[in-house]
TIVEX-298447 format. One record per residue: residue in one letter; x, y, z of N, C-alpha, C in turn. Coordinates in steps of 0.1 Angstrom, whole numbers, padded with zeros to 4 digits, always signed. Atoms other than C-alpha are relative to their C-alpha. Example, Ala and Ser with C-alpha at 12.3 -4.5 7.8 and 13.67 -1.06 7.14 Angstrom:
2
A+0009-0012+0000+0123-0045+0078+0009+0012+0000 S-0009-0011+0000+0137-0011+0071-0008+0011+0008 
This chain:
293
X+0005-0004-0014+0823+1160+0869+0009+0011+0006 X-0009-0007-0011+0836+1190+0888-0004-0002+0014 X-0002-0001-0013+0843+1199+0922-0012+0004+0006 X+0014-0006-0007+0810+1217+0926-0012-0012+0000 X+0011+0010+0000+0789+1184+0925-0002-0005+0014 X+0003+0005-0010+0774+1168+0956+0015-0010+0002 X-0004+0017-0001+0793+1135+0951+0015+0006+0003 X-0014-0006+0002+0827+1155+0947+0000+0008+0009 X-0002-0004-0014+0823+1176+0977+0000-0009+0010 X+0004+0012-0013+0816+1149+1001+0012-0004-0005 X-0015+0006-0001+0851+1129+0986+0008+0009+0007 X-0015-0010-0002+0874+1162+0991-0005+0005+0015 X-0001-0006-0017+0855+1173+1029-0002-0009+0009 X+0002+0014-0010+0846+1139+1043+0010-0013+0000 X-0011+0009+0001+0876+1120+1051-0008-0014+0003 X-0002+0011+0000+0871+1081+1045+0006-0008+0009 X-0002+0009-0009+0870+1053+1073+0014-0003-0003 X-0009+0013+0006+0904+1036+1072+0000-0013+0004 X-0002+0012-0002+0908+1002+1071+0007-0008+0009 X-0001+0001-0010+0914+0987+1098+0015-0012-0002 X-0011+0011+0004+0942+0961+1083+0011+0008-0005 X-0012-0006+0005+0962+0991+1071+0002+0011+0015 X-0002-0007-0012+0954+1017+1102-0007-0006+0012 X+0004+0005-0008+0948+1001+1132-0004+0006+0011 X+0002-0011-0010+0945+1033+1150-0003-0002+0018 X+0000+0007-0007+0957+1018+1177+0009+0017+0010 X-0006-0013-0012+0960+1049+1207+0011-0003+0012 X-0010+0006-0012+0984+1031+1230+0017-0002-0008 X-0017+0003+0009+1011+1027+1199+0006+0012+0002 X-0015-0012-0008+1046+1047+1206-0004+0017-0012 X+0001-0019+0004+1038+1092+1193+0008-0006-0016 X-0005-0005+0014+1062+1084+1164+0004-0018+0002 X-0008+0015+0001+1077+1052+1148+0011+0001-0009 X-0011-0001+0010+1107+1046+1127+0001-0010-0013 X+0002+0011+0010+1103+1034+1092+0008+0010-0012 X-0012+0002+0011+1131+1037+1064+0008+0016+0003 X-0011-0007-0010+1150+1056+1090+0000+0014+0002 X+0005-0015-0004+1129+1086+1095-0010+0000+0008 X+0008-0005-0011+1108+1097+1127-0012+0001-0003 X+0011-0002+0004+1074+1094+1115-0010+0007+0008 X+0006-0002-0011+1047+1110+1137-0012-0013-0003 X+0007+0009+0003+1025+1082+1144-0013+0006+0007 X+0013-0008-0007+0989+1105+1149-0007-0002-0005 X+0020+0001+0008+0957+1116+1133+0001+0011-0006 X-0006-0012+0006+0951+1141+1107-0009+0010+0015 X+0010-0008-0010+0926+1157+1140+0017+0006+0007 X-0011-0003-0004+0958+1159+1155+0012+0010-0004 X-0009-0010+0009+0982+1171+1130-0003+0013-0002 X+0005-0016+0006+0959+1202+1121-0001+0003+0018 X+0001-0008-0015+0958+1209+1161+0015+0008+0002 X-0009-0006-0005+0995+1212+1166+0006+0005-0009 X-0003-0007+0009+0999+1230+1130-0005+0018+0006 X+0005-0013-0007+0976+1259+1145+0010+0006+0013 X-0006-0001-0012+0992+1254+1177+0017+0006-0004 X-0014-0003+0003+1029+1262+1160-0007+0014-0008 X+0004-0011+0011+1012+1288+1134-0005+0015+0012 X+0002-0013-0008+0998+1310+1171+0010+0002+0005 X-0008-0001-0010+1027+1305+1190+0014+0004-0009 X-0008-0007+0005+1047+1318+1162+0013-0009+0000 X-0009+0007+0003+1071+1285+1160+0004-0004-0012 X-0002+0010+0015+1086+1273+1130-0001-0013-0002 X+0001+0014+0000+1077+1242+1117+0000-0003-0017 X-0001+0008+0016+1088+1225+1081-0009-0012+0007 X+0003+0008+0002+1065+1197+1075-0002-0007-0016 X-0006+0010+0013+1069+1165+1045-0014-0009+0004 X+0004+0015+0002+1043+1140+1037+0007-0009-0007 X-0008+0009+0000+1057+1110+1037-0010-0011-0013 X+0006+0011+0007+1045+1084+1007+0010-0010-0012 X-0006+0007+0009+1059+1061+0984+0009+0008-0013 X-0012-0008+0009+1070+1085+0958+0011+0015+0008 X-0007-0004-0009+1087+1102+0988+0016-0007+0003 X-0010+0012-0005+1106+1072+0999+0008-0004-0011 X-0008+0003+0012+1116+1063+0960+0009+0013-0005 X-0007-0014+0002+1130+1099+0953+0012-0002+0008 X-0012+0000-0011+1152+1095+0988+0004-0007-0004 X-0008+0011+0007+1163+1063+0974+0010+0005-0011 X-0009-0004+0013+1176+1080+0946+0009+0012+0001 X-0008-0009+0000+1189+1111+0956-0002+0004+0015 X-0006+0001-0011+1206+1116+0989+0001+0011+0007 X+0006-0009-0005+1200+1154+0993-0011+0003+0004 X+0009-0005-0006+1168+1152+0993-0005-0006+0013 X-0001+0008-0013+1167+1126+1017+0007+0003+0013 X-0003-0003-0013+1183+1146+1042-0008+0014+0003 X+0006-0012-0002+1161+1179+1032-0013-0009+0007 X+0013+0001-0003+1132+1156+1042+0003-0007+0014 X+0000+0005-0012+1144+1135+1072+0004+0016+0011 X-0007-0015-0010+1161+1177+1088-0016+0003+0000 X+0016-0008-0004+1120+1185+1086-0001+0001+0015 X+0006+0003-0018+1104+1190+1120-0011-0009+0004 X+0012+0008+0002+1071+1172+1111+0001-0012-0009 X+0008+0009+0009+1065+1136+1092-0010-0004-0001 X+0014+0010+0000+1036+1123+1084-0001-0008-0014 X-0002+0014+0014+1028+1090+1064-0015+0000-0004 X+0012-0004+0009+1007+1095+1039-0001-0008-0009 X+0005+0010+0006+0987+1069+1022+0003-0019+0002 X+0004+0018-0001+0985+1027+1019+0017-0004-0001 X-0014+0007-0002+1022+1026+1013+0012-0002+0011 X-0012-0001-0013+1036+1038+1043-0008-0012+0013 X+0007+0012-0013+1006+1018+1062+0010-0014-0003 X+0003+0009+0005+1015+0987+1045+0019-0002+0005 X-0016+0003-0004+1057+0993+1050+0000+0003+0018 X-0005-0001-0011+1054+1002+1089-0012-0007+0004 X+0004+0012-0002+1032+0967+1091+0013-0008-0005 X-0009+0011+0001+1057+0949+1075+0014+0003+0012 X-0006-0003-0008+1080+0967+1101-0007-0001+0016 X+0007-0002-0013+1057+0961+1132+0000+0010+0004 X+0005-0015-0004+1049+0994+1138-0012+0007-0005 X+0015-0006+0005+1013+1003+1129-0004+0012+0001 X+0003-0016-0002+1002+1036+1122-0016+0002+0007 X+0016+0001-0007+0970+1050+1137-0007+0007-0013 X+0004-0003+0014+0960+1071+1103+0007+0002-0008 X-0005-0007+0015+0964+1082+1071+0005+0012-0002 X+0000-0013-0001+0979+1117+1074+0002+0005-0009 X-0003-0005+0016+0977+1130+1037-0006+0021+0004 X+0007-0012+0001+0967+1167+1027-0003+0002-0002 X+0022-0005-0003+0934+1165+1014-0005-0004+0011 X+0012+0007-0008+0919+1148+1041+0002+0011+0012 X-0004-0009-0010+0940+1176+1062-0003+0013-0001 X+0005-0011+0005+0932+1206+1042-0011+0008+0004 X+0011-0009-0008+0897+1213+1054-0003+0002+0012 X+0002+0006-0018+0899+1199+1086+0013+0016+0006 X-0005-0010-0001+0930+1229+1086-0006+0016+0000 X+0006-0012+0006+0912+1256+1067-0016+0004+0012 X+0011-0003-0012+0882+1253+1096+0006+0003+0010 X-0003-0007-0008+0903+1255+1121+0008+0013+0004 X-0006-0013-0004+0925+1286+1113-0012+0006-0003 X+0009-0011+0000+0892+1303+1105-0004+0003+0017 X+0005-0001-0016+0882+1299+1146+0014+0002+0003 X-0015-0007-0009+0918+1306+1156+0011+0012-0006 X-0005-0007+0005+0923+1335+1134+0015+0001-0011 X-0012+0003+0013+0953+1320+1112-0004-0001-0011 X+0001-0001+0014+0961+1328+1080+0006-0008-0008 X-0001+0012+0013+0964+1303+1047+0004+0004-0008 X-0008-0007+0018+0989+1313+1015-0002-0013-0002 X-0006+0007+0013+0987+1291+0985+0007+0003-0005 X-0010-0001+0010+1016+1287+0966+0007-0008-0008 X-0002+0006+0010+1020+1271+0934-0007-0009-0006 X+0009+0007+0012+1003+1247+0906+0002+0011-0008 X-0002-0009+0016+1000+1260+0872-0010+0015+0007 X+0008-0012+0002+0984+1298+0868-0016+0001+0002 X+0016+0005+0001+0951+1300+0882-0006-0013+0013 X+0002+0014-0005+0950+1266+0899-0002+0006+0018 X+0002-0002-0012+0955+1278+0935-0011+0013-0001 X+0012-0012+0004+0932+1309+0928-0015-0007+0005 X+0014+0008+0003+0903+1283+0921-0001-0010+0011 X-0002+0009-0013+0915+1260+0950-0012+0008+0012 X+0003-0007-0011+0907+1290+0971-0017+0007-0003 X+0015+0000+0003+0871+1297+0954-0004-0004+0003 X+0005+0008-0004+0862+1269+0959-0003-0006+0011 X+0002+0002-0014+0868+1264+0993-0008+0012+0008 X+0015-0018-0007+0848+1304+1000-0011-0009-0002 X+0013+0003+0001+0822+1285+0984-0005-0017+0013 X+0004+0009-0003+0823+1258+1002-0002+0003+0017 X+0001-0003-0011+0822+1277+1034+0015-0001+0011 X-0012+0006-0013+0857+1271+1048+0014+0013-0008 X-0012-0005+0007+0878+1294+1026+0002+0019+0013 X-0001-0012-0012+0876+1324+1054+0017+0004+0006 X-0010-0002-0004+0914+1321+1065+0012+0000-0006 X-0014-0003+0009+0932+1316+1032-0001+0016-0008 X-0001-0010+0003+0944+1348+1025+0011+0009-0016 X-0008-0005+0010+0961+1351+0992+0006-0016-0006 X-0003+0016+0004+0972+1323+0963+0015+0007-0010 X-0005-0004+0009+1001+1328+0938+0005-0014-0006 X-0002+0014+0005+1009+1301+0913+0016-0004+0004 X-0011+0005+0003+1043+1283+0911+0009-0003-0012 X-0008-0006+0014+1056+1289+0876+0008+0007+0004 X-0008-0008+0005+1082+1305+0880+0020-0007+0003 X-0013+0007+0007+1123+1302+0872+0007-0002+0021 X-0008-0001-0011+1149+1295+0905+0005+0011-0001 X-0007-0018-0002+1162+1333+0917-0006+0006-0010 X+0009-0011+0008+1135+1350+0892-0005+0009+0006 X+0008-0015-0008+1123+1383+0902-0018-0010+0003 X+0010+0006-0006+1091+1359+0898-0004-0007+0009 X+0001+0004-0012+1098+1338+0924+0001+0008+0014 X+0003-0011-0011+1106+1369+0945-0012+0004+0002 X+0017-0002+0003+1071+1379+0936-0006-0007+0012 X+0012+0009-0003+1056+1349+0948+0008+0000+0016 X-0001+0004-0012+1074+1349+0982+0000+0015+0007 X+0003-0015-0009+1069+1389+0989-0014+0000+0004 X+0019-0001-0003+1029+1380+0983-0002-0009+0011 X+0009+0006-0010+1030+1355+1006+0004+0006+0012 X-0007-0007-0012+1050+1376+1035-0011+0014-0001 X+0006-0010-0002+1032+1404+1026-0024-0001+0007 X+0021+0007-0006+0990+1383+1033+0006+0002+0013 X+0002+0005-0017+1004+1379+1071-0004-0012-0001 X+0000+0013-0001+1003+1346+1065+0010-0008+0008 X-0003+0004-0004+1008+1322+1091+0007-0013-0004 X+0000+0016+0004+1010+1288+1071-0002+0001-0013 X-0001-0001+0011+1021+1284+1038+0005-0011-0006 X+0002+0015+0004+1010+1255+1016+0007-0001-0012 X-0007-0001+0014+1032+1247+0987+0000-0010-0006 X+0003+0014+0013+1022+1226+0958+0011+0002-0016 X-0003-0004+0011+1049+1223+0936+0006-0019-0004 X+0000+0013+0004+1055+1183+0933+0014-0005+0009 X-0011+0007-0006+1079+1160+0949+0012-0001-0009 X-0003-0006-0012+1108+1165+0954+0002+0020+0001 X+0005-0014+0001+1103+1201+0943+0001+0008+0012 X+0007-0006-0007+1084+1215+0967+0007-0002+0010 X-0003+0000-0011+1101+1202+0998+0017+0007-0002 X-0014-0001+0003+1137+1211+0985-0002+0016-0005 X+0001-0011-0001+1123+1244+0976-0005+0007+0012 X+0002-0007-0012+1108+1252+1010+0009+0003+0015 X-0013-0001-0011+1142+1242+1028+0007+0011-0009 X-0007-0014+0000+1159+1266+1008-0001+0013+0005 X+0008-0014+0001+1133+1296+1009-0006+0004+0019 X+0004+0000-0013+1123+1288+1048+0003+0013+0005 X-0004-0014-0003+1143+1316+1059-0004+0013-0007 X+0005-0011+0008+1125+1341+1037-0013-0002+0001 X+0015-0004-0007+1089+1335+1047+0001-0003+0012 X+0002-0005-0010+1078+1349+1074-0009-0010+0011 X+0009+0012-0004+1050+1321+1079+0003-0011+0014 X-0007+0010-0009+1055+1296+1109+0001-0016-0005 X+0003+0008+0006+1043+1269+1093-0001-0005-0016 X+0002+0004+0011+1050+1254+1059+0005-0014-0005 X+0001+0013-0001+1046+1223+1044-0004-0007-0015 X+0002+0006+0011+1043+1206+1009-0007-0006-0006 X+0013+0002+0000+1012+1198+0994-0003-0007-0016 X+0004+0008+0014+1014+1178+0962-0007+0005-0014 X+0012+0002+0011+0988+1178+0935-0013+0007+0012 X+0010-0004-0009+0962+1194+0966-0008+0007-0005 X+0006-0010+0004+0955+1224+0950-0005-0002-0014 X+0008+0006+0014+0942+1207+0912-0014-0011+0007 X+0011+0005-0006+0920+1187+0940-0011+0008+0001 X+0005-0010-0004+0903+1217+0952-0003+0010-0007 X+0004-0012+0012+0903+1238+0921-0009-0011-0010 X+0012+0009+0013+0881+1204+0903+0006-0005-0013 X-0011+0004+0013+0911+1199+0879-0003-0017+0000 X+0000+0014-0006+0914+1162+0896-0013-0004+0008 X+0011+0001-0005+0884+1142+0908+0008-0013+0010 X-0005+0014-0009+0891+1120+0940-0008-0012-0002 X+0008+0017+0003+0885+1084+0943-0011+0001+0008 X+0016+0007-0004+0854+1069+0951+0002-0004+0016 X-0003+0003-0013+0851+1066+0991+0003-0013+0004 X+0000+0012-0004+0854+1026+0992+0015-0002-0007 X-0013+0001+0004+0888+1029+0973+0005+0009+0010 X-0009-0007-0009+0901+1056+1000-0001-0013+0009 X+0004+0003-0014+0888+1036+1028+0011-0016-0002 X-0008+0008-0002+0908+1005+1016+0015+0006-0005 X-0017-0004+0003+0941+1025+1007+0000-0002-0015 X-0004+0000+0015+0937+1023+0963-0001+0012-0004 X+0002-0012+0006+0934+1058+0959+0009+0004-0009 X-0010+0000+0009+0963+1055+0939-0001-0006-0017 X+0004+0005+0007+0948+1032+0919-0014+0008-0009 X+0011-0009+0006+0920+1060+0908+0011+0009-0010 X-0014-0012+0006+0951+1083+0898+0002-0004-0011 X-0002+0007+0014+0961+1054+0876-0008+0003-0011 X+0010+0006+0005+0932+1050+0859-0005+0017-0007 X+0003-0017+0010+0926+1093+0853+0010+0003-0002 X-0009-0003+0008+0961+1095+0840+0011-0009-0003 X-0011+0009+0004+0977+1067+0830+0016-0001-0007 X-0011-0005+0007+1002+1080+0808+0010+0007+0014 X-0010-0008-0010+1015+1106+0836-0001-0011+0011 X-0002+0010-0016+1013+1080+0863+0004-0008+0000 X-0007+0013+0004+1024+1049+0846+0010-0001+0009 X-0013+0008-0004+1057+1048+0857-0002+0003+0015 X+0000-0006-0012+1054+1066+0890-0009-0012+0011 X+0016+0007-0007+1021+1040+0904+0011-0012-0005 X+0004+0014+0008+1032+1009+0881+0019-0005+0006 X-0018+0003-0006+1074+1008+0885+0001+0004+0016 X-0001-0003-0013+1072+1027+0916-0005-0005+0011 X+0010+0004-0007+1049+1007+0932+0010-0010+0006 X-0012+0011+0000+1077+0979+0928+0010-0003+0008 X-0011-0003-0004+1104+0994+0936+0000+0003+0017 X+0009-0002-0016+1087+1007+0970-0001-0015+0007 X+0005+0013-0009+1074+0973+0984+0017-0007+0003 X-0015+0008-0002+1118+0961+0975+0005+0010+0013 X-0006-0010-0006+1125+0989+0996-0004-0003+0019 X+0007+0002-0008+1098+0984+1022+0008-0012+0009 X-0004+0014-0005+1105+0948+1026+0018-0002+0007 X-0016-0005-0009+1146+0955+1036-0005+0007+0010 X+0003-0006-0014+1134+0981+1059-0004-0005+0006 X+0009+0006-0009+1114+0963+1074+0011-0015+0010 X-0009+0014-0002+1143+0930+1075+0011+0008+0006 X-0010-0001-0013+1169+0954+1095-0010+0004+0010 X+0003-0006-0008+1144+0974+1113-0005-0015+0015 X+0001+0013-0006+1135+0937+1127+0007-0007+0006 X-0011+0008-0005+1170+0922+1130+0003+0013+0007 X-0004-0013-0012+1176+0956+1151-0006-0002+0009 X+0007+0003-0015+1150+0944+1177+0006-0012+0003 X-0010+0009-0005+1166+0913+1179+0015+0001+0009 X-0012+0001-0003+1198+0925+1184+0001+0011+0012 X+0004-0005-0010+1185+0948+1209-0006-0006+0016 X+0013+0014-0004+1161+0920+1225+0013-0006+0006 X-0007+0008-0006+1193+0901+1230+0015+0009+0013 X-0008-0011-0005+1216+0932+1248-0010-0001+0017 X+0009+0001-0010+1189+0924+1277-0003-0011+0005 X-0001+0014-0009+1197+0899+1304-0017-0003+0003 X+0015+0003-0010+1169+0880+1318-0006+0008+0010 X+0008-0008-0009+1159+0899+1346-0003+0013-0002 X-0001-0009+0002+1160+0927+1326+0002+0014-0001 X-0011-0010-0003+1186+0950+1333+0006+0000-0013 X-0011+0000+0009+1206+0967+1305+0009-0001+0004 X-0013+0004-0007+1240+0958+1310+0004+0016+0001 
């Protein structure tokens, strides 16, 4: 099945209900929350793509990180990147795992803030607010086809230039690839080069595109070019979309989905057991009539 089929358009432009036991999209919960000791924004992707435009006219800089389980096990493990991704300006918690850890922490998210579900809902709005869209990176081709695909689908009007991500650290080809995107006038520049990759190369390179907006975009661009077929809308809607991944590459996902999945929930569940004995210990710093001391 490619990307040009009914059934496959509707997965990648019509974001999936969420479930109401993982997002409770509850509008009265606190702007942001704190789950495994980073500032999450606690929004909507409607939202997210508002104040990305909003930073991309107003000519502010903004690093942004999706936040997911193989985000969280990386920082676990290595301690740089976990500070390249907590110094961002933007979090957003993306997918069933972060729902699922900021419930076990009482802190409910309101959605799912991933990058497909954000991508078109983006790509429509810089077309009406005149902002421009770089692709950058996947294999040869892959962002190319991302961006076809999206002309054809009627929303590709604002991305203005793709170049893949092959290439070496300090290669004249990586210069390439960050003169093409300075040179589109691109406001917002999407970079798919895999976790932690991409976000550890966009903190380096920040200062050399000109963009206001950039932000790290996974596997997005193999969505959009038809390489990868999303899950089925009743697996988004309950949070297994992961569980589709498994299932069309088992071999490359195994460990990542099956160990990591593991290791995540040990992780979760601690966070969750100080972030809890911290309201206690807070809870009790507050006399009865409640005054802080």
């Amino acid at each position: 099945m490619t990307v040009s089929s009914n059934l496959q358009t509707r997965r990648l432009l019509v974001p999936a209900q969420r479930s109401s036991l993982l997002w409770p999209g509850d509008t009265s919960a606190p702007s942001r929350v704190r789950v495994f000791g980073l500032a999450i924004e606690n929004t909507t992707v409607a939202a997210a793509t508002s104040s990305w435009i909003d930073a991309a006219r107003r000519r502010r800089k903004l690093r942004a990180v999706f936040v997911n389980a193989h985000v969280v096990n990386e920082m676990a493990a290595n301690s740089d990147y976990r500070a390249v991704v907590a110094s961002a300006d933007r979090l957003y918690a993306d997918g069933s795992g972060l729902a699922l850890a900021a419930r076990f922490a009482a802190e409910p998210l309101r959605d799912n803030v991933n990058g497909t579900d954000l991508f078109p809902a983006l790509a429509a709005a810089a077309a009406s607010a005149h902002v421009k869209i770089f692709l950058l990176g996947g294999r040869p081709g892959i962002a190319e086809a991302a961006r076809q695909h999206m002309v054809g689908f009627g929303l590709g009007g604002a991305i203005v230039g793709t170049h893949h991500g092959y290439f070496a650290p300090g290669s004249a080809d990586e210069d390439a690839a960050i003169a093409a995107a300075n040179a589109s006038g691109a406001d917002i520049v999407l970079v798919a080069m895999g976790v932690p990759m991409q976000d550890q190369w966009i903190a380096r390179h920040a200062h050399r595109l000109d963009a206001s907006v950039l932000a790290g975009v996974g596997g997005l661009f193999d969505f959009f070019a038809g390489k990868i077929e999303r899950a089925p809308h009743l697996m988004r809607v309950v949070g297994c979309e992961w569980v589709w991944r498994l299932l069309l590459e088992p071999r490359r996902m195994a460990r990542r989905y099956l160990l990591g999945n593991v290791n995540f929930i040990a992780l979760a569940l601690i966070d969750a057991a100080w972030h809890r004995a911290g309201k206690r210990r807070a809870s009790a710093l507050v006399p009865a009539g409640g005054d802080v001391p």
